[in-house]
SETORDO-153830 format. One line per 3 residues: number of its first residue (from 1); for each residue x, y, z of C-alpha. Coordinates in Angstrom, 2 decimals. Layout:
// residues N
NUM> X/Y/Z | ...
//
This chain:
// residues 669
1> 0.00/0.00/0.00 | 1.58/3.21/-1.09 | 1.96/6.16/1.86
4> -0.15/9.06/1.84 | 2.98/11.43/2.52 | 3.86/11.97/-1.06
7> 0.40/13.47/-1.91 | 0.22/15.82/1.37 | 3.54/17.22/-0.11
10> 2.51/18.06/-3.13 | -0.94/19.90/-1.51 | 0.88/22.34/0.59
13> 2.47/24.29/-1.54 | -0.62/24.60/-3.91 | -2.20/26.06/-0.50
16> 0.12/28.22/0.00 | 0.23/29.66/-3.52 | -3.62/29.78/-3.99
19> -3.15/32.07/-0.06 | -0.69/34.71/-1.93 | -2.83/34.93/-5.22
22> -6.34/35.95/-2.90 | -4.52/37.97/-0.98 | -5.60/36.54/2.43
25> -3.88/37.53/5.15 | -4.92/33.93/7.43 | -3.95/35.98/10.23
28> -0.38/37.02/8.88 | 1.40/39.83/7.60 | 1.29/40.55/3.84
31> 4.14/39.92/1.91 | 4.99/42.28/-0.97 | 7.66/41.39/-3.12
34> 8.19/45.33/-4.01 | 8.03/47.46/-0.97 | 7.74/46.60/2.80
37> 5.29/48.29/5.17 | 7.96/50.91/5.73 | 7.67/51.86/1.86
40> 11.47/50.67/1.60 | 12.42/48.24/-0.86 | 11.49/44.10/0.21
43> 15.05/41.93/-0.57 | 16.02/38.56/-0.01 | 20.09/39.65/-0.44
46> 21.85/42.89/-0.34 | 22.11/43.32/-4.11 | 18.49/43.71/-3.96
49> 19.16/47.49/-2.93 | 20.26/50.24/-3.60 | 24.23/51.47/-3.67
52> 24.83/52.48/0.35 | 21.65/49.83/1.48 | 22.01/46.67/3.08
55> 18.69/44.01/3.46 | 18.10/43.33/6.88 | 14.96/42.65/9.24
58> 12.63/45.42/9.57 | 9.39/44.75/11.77 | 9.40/41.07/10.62
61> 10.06/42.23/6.82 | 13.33/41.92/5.03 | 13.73/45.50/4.28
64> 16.41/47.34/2.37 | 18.02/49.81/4.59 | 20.41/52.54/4.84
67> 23.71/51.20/5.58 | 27.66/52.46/6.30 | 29.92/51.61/3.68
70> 31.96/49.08/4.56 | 35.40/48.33/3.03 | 38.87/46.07/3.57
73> 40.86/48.93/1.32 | 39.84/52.59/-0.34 | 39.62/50.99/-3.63
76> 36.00/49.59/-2.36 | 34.94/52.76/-1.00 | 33.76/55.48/-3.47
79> 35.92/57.96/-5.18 | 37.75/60.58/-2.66 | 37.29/58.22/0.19
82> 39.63/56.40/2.19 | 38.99/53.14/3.79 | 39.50/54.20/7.58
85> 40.97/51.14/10.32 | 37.52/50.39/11.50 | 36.59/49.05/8.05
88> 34.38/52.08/6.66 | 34.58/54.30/4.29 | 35.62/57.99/4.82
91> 35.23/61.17/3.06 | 38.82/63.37/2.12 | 37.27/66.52/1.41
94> 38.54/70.11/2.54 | 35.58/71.76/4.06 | 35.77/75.99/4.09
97> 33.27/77.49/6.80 | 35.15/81.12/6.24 | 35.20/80.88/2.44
100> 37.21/80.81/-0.07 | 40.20/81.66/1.81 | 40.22/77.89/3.23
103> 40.82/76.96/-0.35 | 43.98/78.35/-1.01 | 45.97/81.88/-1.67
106> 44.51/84.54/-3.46 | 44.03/84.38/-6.82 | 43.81/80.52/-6.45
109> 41.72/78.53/-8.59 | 39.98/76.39/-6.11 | 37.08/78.45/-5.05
112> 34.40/77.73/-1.50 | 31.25/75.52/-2.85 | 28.34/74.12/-1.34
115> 28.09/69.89/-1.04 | 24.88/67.65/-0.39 | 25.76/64.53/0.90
118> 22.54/63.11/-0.97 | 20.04/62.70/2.63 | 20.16/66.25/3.15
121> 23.22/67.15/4.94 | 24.78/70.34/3.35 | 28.48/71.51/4.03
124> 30.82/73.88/2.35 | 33.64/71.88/0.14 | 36.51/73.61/-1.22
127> 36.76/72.60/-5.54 | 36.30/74.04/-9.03 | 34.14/76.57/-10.20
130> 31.92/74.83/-12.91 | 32.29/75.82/-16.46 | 29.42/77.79/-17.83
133> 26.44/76.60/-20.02 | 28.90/77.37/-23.40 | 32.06/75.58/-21.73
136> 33.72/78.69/-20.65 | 35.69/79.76/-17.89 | 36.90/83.13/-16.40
139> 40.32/84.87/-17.94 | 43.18/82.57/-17.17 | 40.98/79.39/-16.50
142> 40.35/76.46/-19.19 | 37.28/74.07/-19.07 | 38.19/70.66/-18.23
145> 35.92/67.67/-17.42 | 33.76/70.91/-16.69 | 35.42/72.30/-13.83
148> 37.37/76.05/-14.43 | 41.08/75.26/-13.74 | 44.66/77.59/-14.27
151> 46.42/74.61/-14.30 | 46.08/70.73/-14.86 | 44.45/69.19/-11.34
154> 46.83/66.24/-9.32 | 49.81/67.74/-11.09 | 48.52/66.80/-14.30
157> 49.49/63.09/-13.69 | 48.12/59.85/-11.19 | 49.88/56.22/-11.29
160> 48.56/53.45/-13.09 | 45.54/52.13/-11.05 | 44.54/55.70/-9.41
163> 42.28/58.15/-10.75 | 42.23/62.39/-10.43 | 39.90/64.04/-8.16
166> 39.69/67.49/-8.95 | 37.47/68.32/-6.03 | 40.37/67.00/-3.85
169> 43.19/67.61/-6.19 | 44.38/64.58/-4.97 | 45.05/61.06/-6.98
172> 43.01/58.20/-5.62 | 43.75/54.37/-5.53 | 41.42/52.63/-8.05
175> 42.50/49.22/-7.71 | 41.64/46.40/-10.49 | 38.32/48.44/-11.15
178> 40.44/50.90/-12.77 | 43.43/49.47/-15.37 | 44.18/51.93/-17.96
181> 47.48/53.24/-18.81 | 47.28/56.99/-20.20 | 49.49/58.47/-22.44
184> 50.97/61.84/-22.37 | 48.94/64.52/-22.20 | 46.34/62.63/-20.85
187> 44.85/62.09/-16.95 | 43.16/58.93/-15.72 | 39.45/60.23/-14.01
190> 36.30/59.32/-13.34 | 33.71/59.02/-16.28 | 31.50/61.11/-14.07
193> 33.91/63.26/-12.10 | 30.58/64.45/-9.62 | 30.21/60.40/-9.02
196> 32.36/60.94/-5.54 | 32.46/61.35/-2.04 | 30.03/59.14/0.49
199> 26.80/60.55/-2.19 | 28.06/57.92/-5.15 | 27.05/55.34/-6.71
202> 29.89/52.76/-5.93 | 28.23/50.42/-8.56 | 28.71/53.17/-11.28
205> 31.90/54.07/-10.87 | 34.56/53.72/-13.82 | 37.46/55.50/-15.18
208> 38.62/56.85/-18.21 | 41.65/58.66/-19.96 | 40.65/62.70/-20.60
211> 43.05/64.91/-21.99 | 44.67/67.52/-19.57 | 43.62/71.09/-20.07
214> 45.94/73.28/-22.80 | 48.89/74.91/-21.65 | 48.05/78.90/-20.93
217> 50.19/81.89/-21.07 | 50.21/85.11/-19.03 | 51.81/87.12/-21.57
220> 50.82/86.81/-24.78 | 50.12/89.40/-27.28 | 52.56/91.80/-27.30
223> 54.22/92.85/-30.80 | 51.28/92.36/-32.71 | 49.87/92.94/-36.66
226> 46.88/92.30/-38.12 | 45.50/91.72/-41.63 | 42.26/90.69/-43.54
229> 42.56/87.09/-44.95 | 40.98/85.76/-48.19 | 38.87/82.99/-46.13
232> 36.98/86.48/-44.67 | 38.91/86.63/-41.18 | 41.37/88.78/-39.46
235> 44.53/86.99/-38.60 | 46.70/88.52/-35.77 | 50.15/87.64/-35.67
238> 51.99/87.92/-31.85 | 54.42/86.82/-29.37 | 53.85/84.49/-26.64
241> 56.44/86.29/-23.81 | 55.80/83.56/-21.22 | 57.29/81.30/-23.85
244> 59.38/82.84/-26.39 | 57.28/81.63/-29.42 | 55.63/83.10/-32.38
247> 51.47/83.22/-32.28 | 48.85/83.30/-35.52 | 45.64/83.88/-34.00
250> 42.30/83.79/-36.49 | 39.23/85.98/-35.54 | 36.22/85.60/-37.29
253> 33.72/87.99/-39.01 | 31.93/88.97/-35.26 | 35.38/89.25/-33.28
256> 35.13/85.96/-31.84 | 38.71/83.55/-31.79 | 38.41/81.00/-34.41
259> 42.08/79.30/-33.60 | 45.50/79.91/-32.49 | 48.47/78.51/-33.91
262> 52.24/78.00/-32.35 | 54.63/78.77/-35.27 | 57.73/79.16/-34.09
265> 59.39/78.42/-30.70 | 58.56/75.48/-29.66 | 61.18/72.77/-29.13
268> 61.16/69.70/-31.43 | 61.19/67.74/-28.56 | 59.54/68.23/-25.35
271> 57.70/66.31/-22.14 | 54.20/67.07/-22.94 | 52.40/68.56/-19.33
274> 49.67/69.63/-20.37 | 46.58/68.90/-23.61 | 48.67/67.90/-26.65
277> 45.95/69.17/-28.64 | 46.11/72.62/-27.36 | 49.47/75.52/-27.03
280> 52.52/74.26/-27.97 | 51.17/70.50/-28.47 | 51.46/70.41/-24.74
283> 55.36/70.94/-24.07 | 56.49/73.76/-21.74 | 60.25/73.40/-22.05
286> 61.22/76.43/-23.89 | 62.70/76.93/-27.24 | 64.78/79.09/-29.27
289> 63.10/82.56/-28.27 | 61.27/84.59/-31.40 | 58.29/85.92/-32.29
292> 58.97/89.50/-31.12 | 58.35/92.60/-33.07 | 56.21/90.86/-35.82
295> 54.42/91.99/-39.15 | 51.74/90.05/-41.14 | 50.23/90.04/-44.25
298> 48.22/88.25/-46.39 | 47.37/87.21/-50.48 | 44.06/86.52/-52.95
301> 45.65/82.79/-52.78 | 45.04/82.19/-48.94 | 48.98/82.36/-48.09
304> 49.71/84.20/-44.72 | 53.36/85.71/-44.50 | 54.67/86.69/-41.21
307> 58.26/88.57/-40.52 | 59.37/88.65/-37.02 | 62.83/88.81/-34.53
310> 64.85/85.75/-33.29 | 65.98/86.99/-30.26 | 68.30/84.06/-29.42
313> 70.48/84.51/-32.71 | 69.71/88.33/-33.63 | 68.25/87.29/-36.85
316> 64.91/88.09/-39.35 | 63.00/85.05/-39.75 | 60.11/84.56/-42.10
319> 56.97/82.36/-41.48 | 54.89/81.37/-44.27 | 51.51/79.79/-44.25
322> 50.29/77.75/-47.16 | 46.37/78.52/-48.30 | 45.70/74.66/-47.35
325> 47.75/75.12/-43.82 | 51.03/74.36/-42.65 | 53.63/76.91/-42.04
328> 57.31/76.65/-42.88 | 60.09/79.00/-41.66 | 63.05/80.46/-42.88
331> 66.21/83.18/-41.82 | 66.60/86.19/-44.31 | 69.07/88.14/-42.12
334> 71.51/86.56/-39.32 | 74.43/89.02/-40.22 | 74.69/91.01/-36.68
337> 71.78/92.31/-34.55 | 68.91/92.51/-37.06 | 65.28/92.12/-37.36
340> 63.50/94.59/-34.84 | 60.73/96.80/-36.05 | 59.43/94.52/-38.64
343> 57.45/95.63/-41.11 | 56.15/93.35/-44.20 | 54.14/94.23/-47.60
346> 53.41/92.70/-50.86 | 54.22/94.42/-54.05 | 52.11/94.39/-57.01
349> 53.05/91.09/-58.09 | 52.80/89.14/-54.92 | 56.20/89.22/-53.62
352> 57.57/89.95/-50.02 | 59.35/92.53/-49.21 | 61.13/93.26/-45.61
355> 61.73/96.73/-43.74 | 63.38/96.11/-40.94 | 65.81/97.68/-38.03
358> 70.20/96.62/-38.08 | 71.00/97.10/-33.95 | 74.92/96.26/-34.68
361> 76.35/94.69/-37.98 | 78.84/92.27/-37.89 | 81.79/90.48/-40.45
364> 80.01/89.61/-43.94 | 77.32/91.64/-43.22 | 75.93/94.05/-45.66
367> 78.38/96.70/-45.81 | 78.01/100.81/-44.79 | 80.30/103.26/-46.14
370> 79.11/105.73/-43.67 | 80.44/103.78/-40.84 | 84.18/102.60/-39.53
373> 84.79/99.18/-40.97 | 86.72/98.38/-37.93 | 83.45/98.99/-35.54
376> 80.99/96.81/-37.30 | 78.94/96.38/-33.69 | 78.01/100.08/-34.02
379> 76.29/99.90/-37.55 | 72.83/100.26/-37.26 | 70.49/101.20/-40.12
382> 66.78/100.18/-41.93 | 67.12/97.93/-44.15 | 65.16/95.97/-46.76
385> 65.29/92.13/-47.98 | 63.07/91.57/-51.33 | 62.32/88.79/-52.37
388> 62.98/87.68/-55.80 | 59.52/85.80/-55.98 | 55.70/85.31/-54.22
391> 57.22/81.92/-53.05 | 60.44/82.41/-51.14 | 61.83/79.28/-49.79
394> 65.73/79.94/-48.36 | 68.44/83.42/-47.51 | 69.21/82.38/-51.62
397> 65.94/83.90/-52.76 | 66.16/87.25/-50.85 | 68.11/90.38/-51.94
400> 69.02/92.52/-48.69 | 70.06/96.22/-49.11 | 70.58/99.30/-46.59
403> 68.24/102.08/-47.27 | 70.24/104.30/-44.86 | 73.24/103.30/-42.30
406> 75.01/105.03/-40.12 | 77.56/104.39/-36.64 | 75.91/104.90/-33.27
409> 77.45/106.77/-30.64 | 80.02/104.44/-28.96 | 79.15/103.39/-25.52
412> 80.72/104.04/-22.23 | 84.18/102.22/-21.93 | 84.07/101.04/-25.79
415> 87.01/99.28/-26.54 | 88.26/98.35/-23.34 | 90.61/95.34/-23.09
418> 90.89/92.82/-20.35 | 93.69/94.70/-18.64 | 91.57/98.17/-18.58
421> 88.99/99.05/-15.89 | 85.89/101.35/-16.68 | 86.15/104.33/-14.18
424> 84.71/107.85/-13.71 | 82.11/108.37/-16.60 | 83.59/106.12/-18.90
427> 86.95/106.18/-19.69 | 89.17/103.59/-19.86 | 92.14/102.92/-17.50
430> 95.06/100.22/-16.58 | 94.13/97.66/-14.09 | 96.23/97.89/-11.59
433> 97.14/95.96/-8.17 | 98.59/97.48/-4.41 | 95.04/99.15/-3.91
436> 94.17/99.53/0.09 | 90.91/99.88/1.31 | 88.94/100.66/-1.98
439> 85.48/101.04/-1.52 | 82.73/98.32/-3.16 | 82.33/101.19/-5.74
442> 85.62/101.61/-6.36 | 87.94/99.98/-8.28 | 91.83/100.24/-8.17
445> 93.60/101.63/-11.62 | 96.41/103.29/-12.85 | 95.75/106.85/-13.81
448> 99.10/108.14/-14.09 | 100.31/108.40/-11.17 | 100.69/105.44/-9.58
451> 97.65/102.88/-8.59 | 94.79/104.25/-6.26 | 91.21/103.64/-6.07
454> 89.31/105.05/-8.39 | 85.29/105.19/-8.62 | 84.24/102.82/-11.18
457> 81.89/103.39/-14.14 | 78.39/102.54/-13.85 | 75.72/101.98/-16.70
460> 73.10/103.35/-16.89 | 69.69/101.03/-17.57 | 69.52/100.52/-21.40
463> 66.69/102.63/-23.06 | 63.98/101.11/-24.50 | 64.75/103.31/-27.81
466> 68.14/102.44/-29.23 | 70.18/104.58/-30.36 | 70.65/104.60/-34.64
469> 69.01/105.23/-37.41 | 66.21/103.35/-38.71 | 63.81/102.45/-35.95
472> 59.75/101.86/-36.17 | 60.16/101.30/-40.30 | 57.02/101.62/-41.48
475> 56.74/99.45/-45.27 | 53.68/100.15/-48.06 | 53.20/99.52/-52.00
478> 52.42/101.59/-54.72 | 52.07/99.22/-57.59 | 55.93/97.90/-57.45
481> 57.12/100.87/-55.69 | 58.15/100.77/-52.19 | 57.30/103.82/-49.50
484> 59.17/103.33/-46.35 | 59.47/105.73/-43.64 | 60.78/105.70/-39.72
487> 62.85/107.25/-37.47 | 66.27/108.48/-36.81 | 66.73/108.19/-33.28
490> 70.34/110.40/-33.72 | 69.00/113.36/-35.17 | 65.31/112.94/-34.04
493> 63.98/113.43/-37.56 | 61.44/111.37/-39.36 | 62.83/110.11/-42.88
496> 61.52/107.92/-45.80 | 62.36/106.90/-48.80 | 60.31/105.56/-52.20
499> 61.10/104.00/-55.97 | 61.36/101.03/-57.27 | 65.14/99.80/-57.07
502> 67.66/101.41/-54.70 | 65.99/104.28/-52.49 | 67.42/107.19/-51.14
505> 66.55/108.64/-48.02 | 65.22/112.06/-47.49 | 64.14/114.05/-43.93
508> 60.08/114.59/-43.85 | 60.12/116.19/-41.22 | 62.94/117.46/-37.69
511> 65.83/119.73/-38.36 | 68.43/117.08/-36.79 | 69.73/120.29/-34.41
514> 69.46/120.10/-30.42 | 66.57/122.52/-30.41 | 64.27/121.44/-32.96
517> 61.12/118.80/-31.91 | 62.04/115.76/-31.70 | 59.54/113.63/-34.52
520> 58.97/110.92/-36.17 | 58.86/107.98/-33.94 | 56.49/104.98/-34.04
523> 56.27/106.46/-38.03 | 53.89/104.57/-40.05 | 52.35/104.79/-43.70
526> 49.42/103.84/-45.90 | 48.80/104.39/-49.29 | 45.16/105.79/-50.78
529> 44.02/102.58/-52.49 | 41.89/104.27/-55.23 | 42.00/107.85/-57.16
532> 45.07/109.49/-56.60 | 47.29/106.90/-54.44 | 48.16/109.83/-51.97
535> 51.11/108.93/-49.12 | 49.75/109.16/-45.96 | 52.37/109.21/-42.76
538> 51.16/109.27/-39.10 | 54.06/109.58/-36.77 | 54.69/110.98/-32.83
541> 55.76/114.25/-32.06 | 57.76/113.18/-28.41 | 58.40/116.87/-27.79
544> 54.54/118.59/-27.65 | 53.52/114.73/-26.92 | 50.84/114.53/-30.17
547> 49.95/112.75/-32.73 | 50.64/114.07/-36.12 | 49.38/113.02/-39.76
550> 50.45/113.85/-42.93 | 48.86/113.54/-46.15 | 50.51/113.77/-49.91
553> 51.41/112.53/-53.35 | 54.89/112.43/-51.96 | 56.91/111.43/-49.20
556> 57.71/115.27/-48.45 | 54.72/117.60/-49.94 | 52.29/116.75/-47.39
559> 51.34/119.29/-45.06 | 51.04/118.21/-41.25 | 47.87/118.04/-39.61
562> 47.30/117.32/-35.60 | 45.43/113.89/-35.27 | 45.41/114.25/-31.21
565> 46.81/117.14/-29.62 | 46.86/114.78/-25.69 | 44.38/117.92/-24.40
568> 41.66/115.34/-23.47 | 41.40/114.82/-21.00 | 42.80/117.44/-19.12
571> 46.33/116.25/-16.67 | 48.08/118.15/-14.23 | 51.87/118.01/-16.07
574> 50.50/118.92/-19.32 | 49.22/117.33/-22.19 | 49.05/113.18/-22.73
577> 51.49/111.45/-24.29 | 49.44/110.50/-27.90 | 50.71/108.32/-31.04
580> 52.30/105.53/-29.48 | 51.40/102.48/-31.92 | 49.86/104.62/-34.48
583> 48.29/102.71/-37.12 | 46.68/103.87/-40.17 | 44.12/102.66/-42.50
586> 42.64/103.69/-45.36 | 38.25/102.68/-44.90 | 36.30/101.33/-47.64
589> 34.10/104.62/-46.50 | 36.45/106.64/-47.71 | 38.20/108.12/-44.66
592> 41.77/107.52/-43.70 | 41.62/105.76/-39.82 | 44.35/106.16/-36.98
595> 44.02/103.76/-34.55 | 46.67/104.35/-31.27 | 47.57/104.51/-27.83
598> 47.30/107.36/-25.09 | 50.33/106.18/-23.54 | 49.62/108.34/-20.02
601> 46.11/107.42/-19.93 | 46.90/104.00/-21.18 | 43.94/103.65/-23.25
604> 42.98/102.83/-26.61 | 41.89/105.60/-29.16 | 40.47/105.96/-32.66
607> 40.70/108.59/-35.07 | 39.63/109.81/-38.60 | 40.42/111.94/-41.50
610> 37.27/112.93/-43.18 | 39.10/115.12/-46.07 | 39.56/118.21/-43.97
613> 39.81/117.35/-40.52 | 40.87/115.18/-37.92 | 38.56/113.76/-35.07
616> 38.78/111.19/-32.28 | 35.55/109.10/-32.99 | 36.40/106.77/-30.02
619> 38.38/106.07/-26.38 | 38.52/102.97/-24.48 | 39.32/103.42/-21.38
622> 38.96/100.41/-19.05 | 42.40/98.44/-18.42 | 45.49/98.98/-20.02
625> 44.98/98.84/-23.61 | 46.01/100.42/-26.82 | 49.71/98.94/-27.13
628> 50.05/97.58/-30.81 | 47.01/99.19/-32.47 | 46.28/97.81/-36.32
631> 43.57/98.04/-38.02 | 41.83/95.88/-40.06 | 39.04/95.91/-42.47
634> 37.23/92.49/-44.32 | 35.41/93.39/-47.69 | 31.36/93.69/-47.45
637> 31.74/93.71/-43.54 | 30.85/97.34/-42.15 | 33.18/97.37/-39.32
640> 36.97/97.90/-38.34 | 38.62/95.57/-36.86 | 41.33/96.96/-34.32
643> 43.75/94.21/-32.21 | 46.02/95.32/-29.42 | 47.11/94.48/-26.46
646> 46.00/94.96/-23.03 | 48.62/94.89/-20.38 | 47.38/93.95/-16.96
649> 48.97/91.96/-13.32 | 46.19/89.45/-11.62 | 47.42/87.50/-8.39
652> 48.03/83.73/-8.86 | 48.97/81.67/-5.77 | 49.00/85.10/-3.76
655> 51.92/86.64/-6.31 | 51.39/88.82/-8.57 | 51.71/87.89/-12.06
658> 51.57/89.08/-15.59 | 48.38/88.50/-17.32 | 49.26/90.41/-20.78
661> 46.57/89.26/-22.94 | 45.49/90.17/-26.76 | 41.97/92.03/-27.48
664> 39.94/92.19/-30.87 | 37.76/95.32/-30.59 | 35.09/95.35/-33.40
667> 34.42/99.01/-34.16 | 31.59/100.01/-36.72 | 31.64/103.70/-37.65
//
């Protein structure tokens, strides 16, 4: 006979189903596979819940509950915790209850922000400002992983198997979750850099490689030109100070920075430290330094040519941009000191041509027969390279000439030999020995009778002006014929010279004798694009301090007009100093435009030439602005376009630092 137990098996758990599907209760507490009584989550196990819950009893329910983190090592806690001895996790955060002045010096990037822990606790964390809705950041500050930094967070670099937190700015143990190796330029994170703290989601978390934020400069912009390019934008060429490097910035049509090329100056080789994508490909170790006192312009074809000064060699360089991209590079000039005061036009068939500033010649040079042979160091002059095509590749396709040279004064103590001593105001006398007692600023020498101290030469700070003739050359076509002016710093006349094969110089303006004016410096010239191709000349008078224009088929037939006479506004030592940077431009409106700097005010102004009369139409006067005025004008578009530089010091890890920084002001009349 079979047993019954078999069959009473099977009937129970039909019972028990058939209870749970008509809901009766028998007499015992509902069970509800989705939520318990509580409204929390029912679970069998812990992965039931929720990151930070554990399932545990609740009022006879298995409930999912809020629960510590627990941990054997960081890598189990979340991001920017550590794993403290008691086995739970810990936040490492900086908190700042008086501000932003927990965060770090003044000037620092990390800024005071408020923190919700996720249940309603609320503290004050020191971080990152975030990036606005567009991506961008304050001056000085990139966008990265959208946090507003001045520099790469963690140093820029965390071991294999850590991550960055930028909140922390500290690198944080990953373990196996987290293997990726990244390259150069790049900084291991998490995907979702706000996934941190004791608020994550510890199931989420993941890494990733994210390239470091571009390298930034705090003095870029200085010796800058501008000029109108055939794709319809204004290209700006400049020099990176903080670096030493040549700069090609592109604005577009409304002002706005389309892109910003490193030409020259960077090393071939380099540890990248910061987004090889960005400045300089990412490398900070400096280069040869160039880029100063540049000149740009531009043909139909696309091509971008820009002239500028090696400093480390004392040569003229040449950078040349293809209409498809690419620039290549080549010396002109690298006999002696030369290459200041660029200044580069095309003539009527395309090709380059170079006007440019000698400081001191040197052996195979280009020779001066109004200067000692035997002092080559003191031949300065303004000279011109022309190219012998529109596509100039080496020194071999360039023809350099002196349009005037001439000796500048020797220096204190020129000529002294290793057994003289500089004394008094700058003589030279024997070294000599048996000296007592000689003061620090004394030195002992022989001065005829017998050794005794003697009170030793000192220099005086070099001028920013050096002395010679041919400084601030100004360069301009008519057809094939060149018009150069600039000034004579000797005889503190403004000169020029025009033709088409060898020029001769001619004074425009200054007597040369010690009590005439002193003109003609930061000289520059434009010629009337249409109907009768006038000369115009805009130049600084230094000794009434204005700004003077003048307008004429020729170099010397124009009569002088006052652009600015420094009047306005109104100083206590008499008028402003007005003209510094002057830059003319011909409009398509018809008037001739002088864009410049009110060197006491240190402010940007614009002026115009309607025929008869000069006017300012416009000042801008907040910051430090107006140093290397152009002007530039696309075709069809209403407006001028006017770079320069604005000067300015911001405080960065409580010291002061530069913060020079390029502007594009679009100006419509």
């Amino acid at each position: 006979m079979a047993s019954p137990f078999p069959r009473i098996t099977l009937v129970f758990p039909l019972l028990t189903l058939a209870l749970v599907l008509t809901d009766c209760h028998c007499g015992t507490t509902k069970f509800n596979p989705v939520a318990c009584s509580s409204g929390a989550k029912a679970c069998t196990i812990d992965s039931d819940c929720a990151d930070h819950e554990a399932c545990g009893p609740q009022g006879g329910e298995q409930c999912c509950t809020f629960a510590a983190r627990t941990c054997k090592d960081s890598s189990e806690c979340c991001p920017g915790q550590i794993c403290k001895r008691d086995g739970h996790c810990f936040d490492q955060r900086v908190e700042c209850p008086n501000g932003d002045s927990d965060c770090g010096d003044p000037g620092s990037d990390r800024v005071c922000l408020p923190y919700s822990d996720g249940r309603g606790a609320t503290d004050q964390v020191c971080g990152y400002a975030a990036c606005d809705n567009t991506g961008a950041c304050a001056d000085g500050l990139s966008c990265f992983r959208g946090f507003c930094v001045a520099s790469a967070p963690c140093g820029g670099h965390c071991d294999d198997g850590s991550i960055c937190i930028p909140q922390t700015n500290t690198c944080w143990s990953y373990g196996e979750r987290c293997t990726i190796s990244c390259g150069a330029g790049f900084l291991a994170m998490e995907k979702d850099p706000t996934n941190i703290w004791d608020s994550c989601n510890n199931r989420n978390v993941d890494c990733e490689c994210d390239e470091l934020p571009p390298l930034q400069s705090n003095d870029l912009g200085r010796y800058a030109s501008s000029a109108p390019t055939a794709g319809g934008a204004v290209a700006v060429s400049m020099y990176d100070g903080q670096y030493g490097d040549l700069v090609v910035r592109t604005y577009a049509a409304d002002g706005t920075v389309q892109g910003t090329e490193y030409v020259d100056g960077v090393p071939s080789s380099g540890t990248v430290v910061a987004g090889p994508s960005g400045a300089r490909g990412g490398i900070a170790d400096p280069g040869d330094d160039v880029g100063q006192f540049t000149s740009i312009a531009a043909d139909p074809d696309g091509r971008l040519f820009v002239s500028y000064y090696d400093v480390t060699h004392g040569d003229l360089k040449l950078a040349i941009r293809a209409a498809g991209g690419g620039w290549t590079t080549q010396t002109i000039d690298s006999a002696g000191d030369v290459g200041l005061y660029t200044s580069i036009a095309l003539d009527g068939s395309g090709k380059p041509t170079l006007a440019y500033f000698q400081r001191a010649g040197a052996a195979g040079g280009t020779s001066c027969p109004a200067a000692n042979a035997n002092q080559l160091d003191l031949v300065t002059g303004v000279k011109l390279a022309r190219a012998s095509s529109a596509n100039p590749a080496s020194a071999s396709d360039w023809t350099v000439s002196f349009v005037e040279c001439g000796a500048r004064p020797p220096p204190a103590c020129y000529g002294c030999t290793s057994n003289q001593v500089c004394v008094g105001s700058g003589t030279c006398a024997p070294r000599a020995s048996g000296c007592s007692a000689c003061a620090s600023t004394e030195v002992c020498a022989n001065t005829g009778s017998g050794a005794s101290c003697q009170t030793a030469f000192t220099s005086k700070p070099l001028l920013d002006t050096p002395l010679g003739v041919g400084l601030y050359p100004s360069l301009a076509f008519n057809g094939n014929s060149a018009v150069v002016v600039y000034y004579d710093s000797r005889t503190h006349q403004l000169k020029g010279a025009t033709g088409t094969g060898a020029l001769t110089s001619q004074v425009i303006d200054g007597c040369g004798n010690a009590g005439c004016d002193d003109v003609g410096m930061f000289a520059n010239v434009a010629i009337e694009p249409t109907g009768q191709h006038r000369i115009a000349i805009a130049y600084h008078d230094a000794t009434s301090r204005k700004l003077v224009a003048r307008i004429g088929s020729g170099l010397g037939n124009g009569v002088p007009a006052i652009v600015d006479t420094g009047l306005e506004p109104p100083t206590a030592d008499g008028p402003s100093f007005v003209g510094a940077n002057v830059n003319l431009h011909f409009g398509s409106d018809g008037k001739l435009w002088a864009a410049y700097q009110n060197s006491t005010g240190n402010d940007l102004r614009l002026a115009a030439f309607d025929g008869s009369t000069w006017s300012v139409q416009k000042k801008w006067t907040q910051g430090a602005l107006g140093w290397f005025a152009h002007i530039a004008e696309l075709p069809g578009a209403p407006a001028l376009y006017v770079s320069h530089t604005r000067l300015h010091t911001k405080l960065q890890q409580g010291h002061p630092v530069k913060d020079t920084s390029p502007q594009m002001t679009v100006y419509t009349p």
